[in-house]
N, C-alpha and C positions, 0 to 999 in steps of 0.2 A: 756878565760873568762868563760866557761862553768864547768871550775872548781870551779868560783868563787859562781857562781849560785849554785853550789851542796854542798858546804861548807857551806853556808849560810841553808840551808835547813835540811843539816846533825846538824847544831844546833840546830833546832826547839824542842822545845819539844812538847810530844805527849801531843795529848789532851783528857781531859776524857769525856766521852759522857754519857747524863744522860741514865738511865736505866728504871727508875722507872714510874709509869703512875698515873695520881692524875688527880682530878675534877677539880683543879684548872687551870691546865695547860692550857694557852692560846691557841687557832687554831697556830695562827705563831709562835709558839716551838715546832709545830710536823712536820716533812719530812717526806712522807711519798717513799718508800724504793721501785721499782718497781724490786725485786732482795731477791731471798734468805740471808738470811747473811754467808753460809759459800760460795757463790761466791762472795757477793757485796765487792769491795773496790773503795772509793772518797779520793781526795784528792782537794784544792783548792789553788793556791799558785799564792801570789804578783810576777808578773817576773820581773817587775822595785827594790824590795827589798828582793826575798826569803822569805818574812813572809809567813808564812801558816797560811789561814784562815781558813779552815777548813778540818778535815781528818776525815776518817772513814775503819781500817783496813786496814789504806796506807802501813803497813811494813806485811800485811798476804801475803803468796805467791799465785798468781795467775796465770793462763795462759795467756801468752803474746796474743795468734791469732795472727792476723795482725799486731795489732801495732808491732810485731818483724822488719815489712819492713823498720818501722823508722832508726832503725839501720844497715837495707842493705843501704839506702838513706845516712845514717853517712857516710860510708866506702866508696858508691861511689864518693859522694860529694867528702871527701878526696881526691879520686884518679882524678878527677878533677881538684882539688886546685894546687896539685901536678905538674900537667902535664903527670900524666902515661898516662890518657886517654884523649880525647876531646869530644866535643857532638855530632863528626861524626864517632868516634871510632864504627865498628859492633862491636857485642857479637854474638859467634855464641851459637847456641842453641842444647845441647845434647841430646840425648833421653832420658836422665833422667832428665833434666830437663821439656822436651812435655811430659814427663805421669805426670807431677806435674797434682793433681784436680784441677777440678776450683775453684774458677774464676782464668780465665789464658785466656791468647789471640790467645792459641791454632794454636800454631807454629809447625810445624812440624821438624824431626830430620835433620839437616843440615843449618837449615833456620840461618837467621842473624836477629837484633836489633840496634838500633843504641844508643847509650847511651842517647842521647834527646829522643827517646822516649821508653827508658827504663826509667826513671825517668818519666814520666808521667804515665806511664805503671804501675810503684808500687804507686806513690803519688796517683792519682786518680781513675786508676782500682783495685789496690791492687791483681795484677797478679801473681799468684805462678810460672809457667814457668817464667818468666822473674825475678822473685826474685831469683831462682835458678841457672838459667844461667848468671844472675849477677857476683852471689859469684863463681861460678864455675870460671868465666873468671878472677876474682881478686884475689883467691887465691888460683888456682889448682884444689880444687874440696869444695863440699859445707863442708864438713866435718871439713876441714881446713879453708871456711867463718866462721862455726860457732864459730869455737875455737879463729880468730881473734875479729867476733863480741863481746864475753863473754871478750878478753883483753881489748877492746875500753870503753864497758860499765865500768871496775875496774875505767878506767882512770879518763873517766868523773864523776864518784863517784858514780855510779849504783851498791850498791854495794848487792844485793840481788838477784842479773840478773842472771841467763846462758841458752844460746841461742845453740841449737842442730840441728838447720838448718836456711834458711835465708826468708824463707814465712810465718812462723806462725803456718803450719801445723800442727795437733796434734802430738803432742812426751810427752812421761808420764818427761822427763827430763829436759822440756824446761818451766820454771818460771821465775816469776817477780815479783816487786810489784808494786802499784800504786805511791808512789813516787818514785819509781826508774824512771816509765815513764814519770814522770812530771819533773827529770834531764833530761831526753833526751828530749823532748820537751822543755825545757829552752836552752840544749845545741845545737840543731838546727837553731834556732835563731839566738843565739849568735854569735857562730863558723861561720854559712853561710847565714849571711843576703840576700846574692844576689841572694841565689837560692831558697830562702823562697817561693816565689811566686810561688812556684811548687806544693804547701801544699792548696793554695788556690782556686786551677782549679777545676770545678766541671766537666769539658768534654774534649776530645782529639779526633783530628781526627786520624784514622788510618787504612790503607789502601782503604782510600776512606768513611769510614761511621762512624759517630761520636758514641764514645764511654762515656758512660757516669756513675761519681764517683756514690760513694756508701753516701758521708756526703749531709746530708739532712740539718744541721744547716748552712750550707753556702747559702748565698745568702737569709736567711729566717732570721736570727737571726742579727741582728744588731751588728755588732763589732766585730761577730763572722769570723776569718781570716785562718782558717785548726784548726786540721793538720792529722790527721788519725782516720780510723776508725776499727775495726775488730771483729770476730765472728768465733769461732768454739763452738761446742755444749759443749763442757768439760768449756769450761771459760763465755758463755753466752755473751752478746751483749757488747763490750768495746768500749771506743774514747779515745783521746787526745783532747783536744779544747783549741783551743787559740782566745782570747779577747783580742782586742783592740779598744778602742773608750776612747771619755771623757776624756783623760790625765789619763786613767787605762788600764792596761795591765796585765791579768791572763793567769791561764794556771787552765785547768779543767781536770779531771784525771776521769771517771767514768768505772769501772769494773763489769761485771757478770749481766747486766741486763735480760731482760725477754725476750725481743724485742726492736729492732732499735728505734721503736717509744717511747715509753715508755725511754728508756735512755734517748734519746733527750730531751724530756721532764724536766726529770731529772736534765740532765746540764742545762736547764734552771732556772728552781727553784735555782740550788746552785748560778749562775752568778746574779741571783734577790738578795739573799741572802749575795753574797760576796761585791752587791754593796748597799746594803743597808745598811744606818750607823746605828752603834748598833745594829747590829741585833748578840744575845747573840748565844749560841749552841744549835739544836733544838733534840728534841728527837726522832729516827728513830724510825718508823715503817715497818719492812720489810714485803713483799710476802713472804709465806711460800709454800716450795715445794709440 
């Protein structure tokens, strides 16, 4: 189904954003841009039809961060589906996976994971030891997660993606663009309704003391139901967001912001925006470095 979603999407055509700035122009045809524009990229997109309501530099390549985990979470799901693993299956943890940087849950070499809360572990702490000992345990070593990740994304129609590890980590080789992650955000969904509820936990207990996510629009934003978040200094502040309320269901893409805060913000102007009827293309006003 999640091919059907990227098909749909891969038709859209691009939309042209005005440029120009006039005294006429109304306050509600200016966004104002909390993001350089050689990192900002938005994208807004119908999940119940693939329309895209609104883009902005969805096909420029970007750095993934975080949102890469969506695609460790693909793969593991899979092996789920499967039956390779269960949610009491350990993962044990290498050394190269404990010197991942944080944020990580800072496991030491030897230690184990269990798959339930390895998938809380990347959905909601967005842990790089555990995103690493993930791919390690599925596919030999991460080298070989990534090269599977970058064949998953082709399938599902991501087709701008390649993944050079399985945390997000900085690597000069690892891009995306913002509609590539609004397939995979559509194909998460679709593919595993059942384990969706894993995108919308803001806390987890683990070993004893509750750990708590990084998405701030959960629980604050009305409709607002996951699904990732991410930040390294090269890409600036990213999310995925999924919307649902009202018999509407979006998927919000924003890339390169300044600060957490300031994004959020953001996706919320464009979900104001995406539900507002008539509302034409407004003209960006970016942060300059």
């Amino acid at each position: 189904m999640s091919s059907i979603a990227a098909r749909c999407l891969a038709t859209i055509a691009l939309v042209a954003l005005a440029a120009g700035c006039t005294t006429t122009t109304p306050p509600e045809a200016v966004l104002s841009v909390p993001a350089p524009p050689q990192k900002y990229a938005a994208i807004v997109v119908d999940a119940k039809t693939g329309k895209q309501l609104f883009e902005a530099n969805s096909t420029a390549p970007r750095y993934p961060a975080s949102l890469t985990k969506m695609m460790t979470l693909y793969l593991l799901f899979e092996a789920l589906d499967s039956g390779r693993v269960t949610k009491e299956t350990p993962i044990p943890v290498s050394a190269h996976a404990a010197s991942q940087a944080p944020t990580k849950l800072h496991f030491r070499p030897g230690e184990t994971i269990d798959v339930e809360t390895a998938i809380r572990a990347l959905a909601v702490k967005s842990a790089n030891d555990v995103a690493v000992a993930v791919g390690e345990y599925l596919a030999g070593s991460e080298e070989a997660f990534a090269a599977a990740m970058t064949a998953k994304a082709r399938q599902i129609g991501m087709r701008n993606t390649v993944f050079r590890n399985a945390s997000g980590l900085p690597d000069d080789g690892q891009h995306t663009t913002a509609r590539d992650m609004a397939v995979l955000g559509l194909a998460l969904r679709q593919r595993f309704p059942q384990y969706y509820h894993y995108f919308s936990a803001t806390d987890f207990t683990f070993r004893g003391r509750l750990v708590r996510g990084h998405n701030d629009l959960l629980g604050r934003v009305n409709g607002v139901d996951g699904i990732k978040t991410g930040y390294i200094r090269a890409s600036g502040f990213n999310i995925v967001t999924s919307y649902d309320a009202g018999g509407k269901r979006l998927v919000v893409v924003v890339m390169g912001a300044d600060s957490a805060r300031e994004r959020n913000a953001h996706v919320e102007a464009l979900l104001e925006r995406a539900l507002a009827q008539g509302a034409g293309e407004p003209r960006l006003v970016f942060n300059q470095p």
